[in-house]
N, C-alpha and C positions, 0 to 999 in steps of 0.2 A: 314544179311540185310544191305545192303549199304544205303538207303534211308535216307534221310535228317531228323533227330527228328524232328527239327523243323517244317518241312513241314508234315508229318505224324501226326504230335501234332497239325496243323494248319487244317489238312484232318478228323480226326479224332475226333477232339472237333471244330467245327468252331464257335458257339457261346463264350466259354472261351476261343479261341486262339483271335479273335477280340476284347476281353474286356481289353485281355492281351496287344495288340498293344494300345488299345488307352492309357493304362496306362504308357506304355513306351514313347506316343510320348508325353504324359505331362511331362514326367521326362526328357525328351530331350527340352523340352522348358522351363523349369528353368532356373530363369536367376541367374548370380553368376560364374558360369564357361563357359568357352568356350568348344567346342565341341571336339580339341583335346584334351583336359583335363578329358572331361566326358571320354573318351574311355581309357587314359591310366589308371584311377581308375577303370573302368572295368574289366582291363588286371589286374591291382592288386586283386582287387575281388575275379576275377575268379580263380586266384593263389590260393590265400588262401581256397578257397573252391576247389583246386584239381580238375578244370575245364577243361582238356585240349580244351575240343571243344570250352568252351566260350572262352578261351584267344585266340584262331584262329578267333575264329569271331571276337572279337572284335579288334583284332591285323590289321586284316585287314580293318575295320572301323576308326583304330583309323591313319593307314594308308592315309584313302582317307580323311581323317580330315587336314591332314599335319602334324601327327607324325612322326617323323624321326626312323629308323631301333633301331638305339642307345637308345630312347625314351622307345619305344616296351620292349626290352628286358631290361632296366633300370626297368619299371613295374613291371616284371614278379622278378627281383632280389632283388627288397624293401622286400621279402616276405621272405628272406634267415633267418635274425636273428627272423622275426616274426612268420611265419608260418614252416620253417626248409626246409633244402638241398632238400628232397624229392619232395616237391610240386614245388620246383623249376627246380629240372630234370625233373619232370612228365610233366611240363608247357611250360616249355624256347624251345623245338622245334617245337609245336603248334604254339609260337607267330611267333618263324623267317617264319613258313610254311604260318603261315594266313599275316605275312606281304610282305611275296613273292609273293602272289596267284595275279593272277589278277585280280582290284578292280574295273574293269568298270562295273559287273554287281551289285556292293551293290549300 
């Protein structure tokens, strides 16, 4: 199945995928960081929890924020001594790929 979880997960439960967006747009309206900052902690996150697909996403979020490449993958390598080599192979080509991708449509 190539189909988007997210979007499946959005088709499939649409009253919990909208309760879930409003809870993320409040977490994106926190004030305290800036928005490229919220996304390269994301990229860290999602490292640590062995996310490929999240650090793509949000590699390329944290892209149209005005992360830089070096930013992206600085993320994904905080996670080396913390979470080990692995999550950070598993991760580090997701980010270059999500911060490659073309971000006109997020």
């Amino acid at each position: 199945m190539n189909k988007n979880p997210y979007e499946l997960f959005q088709k499939e439960l649409p009253e919990l995928a909208a309760r879930f967006n409003d809870l993320v747009e409040v977490q994106r309206d926190l004030k305290g960081l800036d928005p490229k900052t919220k996304q390269l902690i994301n990229i860290a996150i999602q490292t640590a929890n062995k996310n490929p697909m999240g650090v793509k996403m949000h590699a390329a979020m944290a892209k149209k924020s005005g992360a830089k490449r070096e930013e992206v993958i600085g993320a994904v390598a905080m996670n080396l001594h913390l979470s080990g080599l692995a999550n950070v192979l598993e991760c580090l080509p997701a980010a270059v790929e999500g911060f490659d991708v073309n971000t006109k449509h997020l």
